[in-house]
C-alpha positions as CSV (number, residue, x, y, z in Angstrom):
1,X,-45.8,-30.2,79.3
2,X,-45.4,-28.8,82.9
3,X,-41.5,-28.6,84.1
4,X,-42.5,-32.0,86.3
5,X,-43.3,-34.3,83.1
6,X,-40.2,-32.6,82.0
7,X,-38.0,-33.7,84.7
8,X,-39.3,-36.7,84.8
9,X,-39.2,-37.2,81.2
10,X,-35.6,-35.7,81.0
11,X,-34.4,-38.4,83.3
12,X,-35.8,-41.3,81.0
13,X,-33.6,-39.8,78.3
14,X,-30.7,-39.4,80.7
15,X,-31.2,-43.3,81.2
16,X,-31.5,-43.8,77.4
17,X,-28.7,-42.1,76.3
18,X,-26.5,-43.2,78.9
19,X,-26.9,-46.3,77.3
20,X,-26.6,-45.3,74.1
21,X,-23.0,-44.4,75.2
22,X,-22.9,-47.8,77.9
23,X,-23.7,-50.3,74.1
24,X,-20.8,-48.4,72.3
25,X,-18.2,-49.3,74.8
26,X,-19.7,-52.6,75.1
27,X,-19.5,-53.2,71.5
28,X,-16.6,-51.7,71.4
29,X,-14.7,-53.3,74.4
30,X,-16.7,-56.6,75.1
31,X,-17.4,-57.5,71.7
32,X,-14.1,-56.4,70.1
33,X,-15.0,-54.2,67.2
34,X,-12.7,-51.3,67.0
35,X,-14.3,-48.2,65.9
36,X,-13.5,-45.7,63.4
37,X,-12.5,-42.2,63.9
38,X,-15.5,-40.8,62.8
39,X,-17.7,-43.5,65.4
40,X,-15.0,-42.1,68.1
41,X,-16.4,-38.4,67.3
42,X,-20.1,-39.6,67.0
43,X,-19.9,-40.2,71.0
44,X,-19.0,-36.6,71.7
45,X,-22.7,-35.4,71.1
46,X,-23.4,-38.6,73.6
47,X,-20.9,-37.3,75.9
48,X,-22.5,-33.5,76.1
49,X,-25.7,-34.0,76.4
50,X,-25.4,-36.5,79.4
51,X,-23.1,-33.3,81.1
52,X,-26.5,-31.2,79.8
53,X,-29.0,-33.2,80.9
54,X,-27.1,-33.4,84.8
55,X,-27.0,-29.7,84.5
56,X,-30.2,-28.9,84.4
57,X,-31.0,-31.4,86.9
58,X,-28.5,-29.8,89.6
59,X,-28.2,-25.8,87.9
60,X,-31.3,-25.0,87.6
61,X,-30.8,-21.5,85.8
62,X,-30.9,-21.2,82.0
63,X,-33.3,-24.9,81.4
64,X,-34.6,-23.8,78.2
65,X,-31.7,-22.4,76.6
66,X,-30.2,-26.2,77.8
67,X,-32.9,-27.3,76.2
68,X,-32.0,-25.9,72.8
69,X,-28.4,-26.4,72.8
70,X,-29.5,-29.9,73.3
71,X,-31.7,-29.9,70.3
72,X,-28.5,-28.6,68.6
73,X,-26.6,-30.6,69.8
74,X,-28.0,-34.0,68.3
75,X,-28.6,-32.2,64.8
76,X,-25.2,-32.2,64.5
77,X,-24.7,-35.6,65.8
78,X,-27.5,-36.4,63.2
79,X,-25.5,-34.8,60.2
80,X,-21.8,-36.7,61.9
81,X,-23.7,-39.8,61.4
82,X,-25.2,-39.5,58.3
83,X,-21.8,-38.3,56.8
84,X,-20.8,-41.2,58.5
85,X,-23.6,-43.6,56.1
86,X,-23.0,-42.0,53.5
87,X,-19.4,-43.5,53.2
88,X,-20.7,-46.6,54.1
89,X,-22.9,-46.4,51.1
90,X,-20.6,-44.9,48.8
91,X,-21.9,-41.5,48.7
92,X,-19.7,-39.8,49.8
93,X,-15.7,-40.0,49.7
94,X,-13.8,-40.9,52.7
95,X,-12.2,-38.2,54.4
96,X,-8.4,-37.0,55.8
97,X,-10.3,-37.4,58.9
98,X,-11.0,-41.0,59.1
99,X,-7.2,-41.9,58.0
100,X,-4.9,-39.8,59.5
101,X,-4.4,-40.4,62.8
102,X,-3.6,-36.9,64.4
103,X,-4.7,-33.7,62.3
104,X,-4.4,-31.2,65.3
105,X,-0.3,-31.9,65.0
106,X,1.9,-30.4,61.7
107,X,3.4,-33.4,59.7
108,X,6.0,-33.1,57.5
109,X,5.4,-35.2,54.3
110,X,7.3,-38.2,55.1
111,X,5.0,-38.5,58.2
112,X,2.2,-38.1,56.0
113,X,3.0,-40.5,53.8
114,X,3.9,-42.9,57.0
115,X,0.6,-42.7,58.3
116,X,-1.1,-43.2,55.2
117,X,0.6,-46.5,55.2
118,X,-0.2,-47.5,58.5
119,X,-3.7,-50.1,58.7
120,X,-6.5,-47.8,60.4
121,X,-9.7,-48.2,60.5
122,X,-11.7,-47.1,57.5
123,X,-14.9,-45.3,58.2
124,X,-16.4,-47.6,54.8
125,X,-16.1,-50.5,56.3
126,X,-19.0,-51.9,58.6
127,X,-18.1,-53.9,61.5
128,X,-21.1,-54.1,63.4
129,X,-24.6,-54.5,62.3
130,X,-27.8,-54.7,64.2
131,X,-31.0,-55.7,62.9
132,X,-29.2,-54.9,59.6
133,X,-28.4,-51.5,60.1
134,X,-25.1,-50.2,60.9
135,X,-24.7,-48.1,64.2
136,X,-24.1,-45.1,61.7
137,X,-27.7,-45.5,60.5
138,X,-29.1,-46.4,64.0
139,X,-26.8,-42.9,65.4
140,X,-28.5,-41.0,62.5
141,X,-32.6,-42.3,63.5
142,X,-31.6,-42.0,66.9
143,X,-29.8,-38.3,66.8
144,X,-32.9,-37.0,64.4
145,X,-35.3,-38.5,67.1
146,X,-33.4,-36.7,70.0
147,X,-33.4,-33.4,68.3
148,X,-36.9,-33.6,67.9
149,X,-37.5,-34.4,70.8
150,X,-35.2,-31.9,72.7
151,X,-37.0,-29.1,70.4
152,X,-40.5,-30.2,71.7
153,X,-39.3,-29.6,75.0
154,X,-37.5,-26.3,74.4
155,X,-40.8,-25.0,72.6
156,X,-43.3,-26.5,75.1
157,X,-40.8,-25.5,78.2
158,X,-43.0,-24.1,81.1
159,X,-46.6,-24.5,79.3
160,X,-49.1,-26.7,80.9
């Protein structure tokens, strides 16, 4: 790929995974299905990337290494969301995480015990299917799919 495809390329995935990120708050805001802490984090990935992506469109120093921290970047989003279907399906347990409402803040036990009573969101339970997949599944494709991408890029960066 020459750095033109590339660019041109890049920006299709700018578009896409803007709205990747533009569905979520839809479904989200629109549609009325609150998300669980764990579908809060999976936007973060979203949420980099886009910054990423504008960077090397206006930076124009260290492309490939963007490139690769891209790649990075949606392997972990890939592993996030297939944690996340894997306590969908049972196979894993559900985590402090996804019922505890602020971990970065010490609690004393009564606190704990408070906010374990409280109704939150369980990352278990699926709200919101499409084409009978839950947005953790479609996050885990799409993440994988995004990786492999970004990789191809980094590797074939600057090669015509």
């Amino acid at each position: 790929m020459t750095k033109k495809i590339n660019k041109k390329f890049l920006f299709a995935l700018l578009i896409f995974i803007s709205f990747i990120l533009f569905s979520a708050f839809i479904i989200e805001y629109q549609l009325g299905h609150q998300p669980c802490k764990l579908c809060l984090y999976e936007r973060i990935p979203y949420f980099l990337s886009v910054l990423l992506i504008i960077k090397i469109f206006f930076i124009r120093i260290y492309e490939k290494e963007t490139l690769l921290i891209l790649s990075l970047v949606f392997i972990f989003s890939a592993c996030l969301a297939f944690y996340h279907f894997g306590i969908e399906q049972g196979f894993f347990n559900e985590s402090l995480a996804c019922t505890i409402e602020d971990l970065s803040k010490t609690l004393s036990k009564e606190e704990l015990l408070q906010q374990l009573k409280q109704k939150n969101i369980s990352c278990k339970n699926v709200s919101f299917r499409m084409l009978g997949l839950s947005l953790a599944a479609i996050n885990t494709i799409f993440s994988l799919i995004l990786s492999v991408i970004f990789m191809r890029m980094f590797m074939n960066y600057g090669k015509n």
